[in-house]
C-alpha positions, 0 to 999 in steps of 0.5 A: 759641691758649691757651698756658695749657691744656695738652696734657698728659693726665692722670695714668692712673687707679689702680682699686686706689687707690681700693678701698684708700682705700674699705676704709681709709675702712670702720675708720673714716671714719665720714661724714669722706672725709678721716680716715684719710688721716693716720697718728695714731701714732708712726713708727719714733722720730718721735712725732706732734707735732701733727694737724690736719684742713684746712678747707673747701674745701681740706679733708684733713689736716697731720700733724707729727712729729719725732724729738727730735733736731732732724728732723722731717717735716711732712705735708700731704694733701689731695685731688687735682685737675688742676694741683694738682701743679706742679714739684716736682723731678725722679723719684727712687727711694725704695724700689720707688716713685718720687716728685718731691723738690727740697732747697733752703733745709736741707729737702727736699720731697717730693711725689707723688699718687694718683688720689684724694690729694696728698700733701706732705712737708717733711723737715728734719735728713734728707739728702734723701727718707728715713726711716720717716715718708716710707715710712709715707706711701708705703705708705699712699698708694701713689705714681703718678708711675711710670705719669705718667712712663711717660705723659710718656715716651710724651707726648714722641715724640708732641709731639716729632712735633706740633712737626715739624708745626706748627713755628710753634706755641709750645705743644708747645714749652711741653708738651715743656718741662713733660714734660722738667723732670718728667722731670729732663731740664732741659737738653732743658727749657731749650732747649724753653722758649726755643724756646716764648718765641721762637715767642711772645714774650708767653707768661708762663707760659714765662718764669715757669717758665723762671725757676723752671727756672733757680732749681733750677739756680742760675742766679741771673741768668737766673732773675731776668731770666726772672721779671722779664720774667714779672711785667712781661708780667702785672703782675696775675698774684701768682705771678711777684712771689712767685717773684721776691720769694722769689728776691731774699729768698734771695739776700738781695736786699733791695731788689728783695724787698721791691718784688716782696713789695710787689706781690705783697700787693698781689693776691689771694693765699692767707692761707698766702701772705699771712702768709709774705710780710708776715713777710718784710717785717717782718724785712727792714724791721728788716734782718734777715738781708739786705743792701743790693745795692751800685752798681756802682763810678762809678755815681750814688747814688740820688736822696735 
């Protein structure tokens, strides 16, 4: 059995969104599906920077605005397909909408969905999911990560009850996993992907996302064993050497970053992917920002 495809379903359909965007699209679509789906004016102090439309066949918009002052808010929607929205954070409230939101690295990311649209958001200057260009987006493309979480609740009693009767089945360990780390719940999601990788030991998927779980906890060294053990069980497979390699490079590892980076360009990767990478490589060869990871103290020096 694949442990790749899910038995998560999909997010419950929203007919007003789709009657929304429509009468949206009538002022002034005109042929394009995808214009109006970012706002083209000023938001409450932040002025539009830039706007862009998104070629095929990702297709959409990127908007940028900012305040002049040092915040800005970056917006990328685009349209919505199964498996486009991985883990983004747990549910957290903004107004009377729920969205997913992690801050790391001085910014906060911002996701959510309609049954039509994806949208993004990196915030910068902001303490966290805020302020009137998020609002602005959310009115515009209302959210509906509070009927998923509602399905995902209803998702864990009955993969909960699939566990107990197929106790040797990794796969609705994995799902319990998924479900919980959406949910916030990353304790229960911890131990539901160990108990995946115990069942079956060859899941890549449960270690990526472990190792992925254990970073948003700040748990370096475990993060790291997880995606180490990911990319060694496909060494083909790009996403396991990204995650380890943005790891290594923010925790200013020099060396294991620029091996991982090296795999990782080695592969198909996306340009957006590609350019980040081969950048970060550039500045770590000049030693930029990082430094060496030390021996410990007695061991031998590295061969010439």
């Amino acid at each position: 059995m694949d442990l790749r495809q899910s038995t998560r379903r999909p997010p419950p359909a929203r007919p007003g969104s789709t009657l929304a965007l429509v009468l949206l699209c009538v002022a002034g679509c005109q042929g394009d599906p995808t214009r109006g789906w970012c706002l083209e004016g000023n938001l409450g102090g932040f002025q539009l920077e830039s706007l862009e439309r998104l070629p095929g066949p990702e297709r959409g918009c990127q908007a940028r605005y900012g305040d002049g002052q040092g915040r800005t808010a970056l917006v990328r929607v685009t349209p919505f397909r199964p498996g486009r929205f991985a883990q983004e954070g747990p549910p957290v409230s903004f107004e009377r909408f729920l969205v997913y939101a992690r801050t790391e690295e001085g910014r906060t990311e911002v996701g959510w969905y309609t049954d039509q649209v994806l949208v993004e958001l990196t915030l910068a200057g902001l303490k966290g999911p805020e302020g009137p260009v998020l609002r602005a987006y959310l009115y515009l493309h209302p959210s509906a990560v509070a009927d998923e979480v509602r399905a995902r609740e209803r998702d864990v009693e009955l993969l909960r009850a699939e566990s107990r009767q197929t106790p040797r089945d990794a796969r609705p360990h994995l799902d319990l996993a998924r479900n919980y780390r959406k949910l916030g719940n990353t304790i229960m999601a911890a131990q539901e992907y160990h108990i995946a990788v115990e069942l079956a030991p060859g899941c890549f998927d449960c270690y990526l996302e472990l190792g992925q779980l254990y970073r948003e906890l700040r748990h370096w060294d475990l993060a790291i064993r997880a995606l180490r053990k990911a990319s060694g069980l496909e060494p083909a497979e790009p996403r396991a050497w990204l995650a380890l390699g943005d790891l290594c490079y923010a925790l200013r590892n020099r060396a294991e970053a620029l091996a991982a980076y090296q795999r990782a360009l080695g592969l198909p990767l996306a340009e957006a992917d590609r350019r980040r990478l081969e950048e970060r490589q550039a500045a770590m060869q000049k030693g930029e920002f990082l430094i060496e990871v030390l021996p410990r103290a007695g061991a031998q020096p590295p061969a010439p």
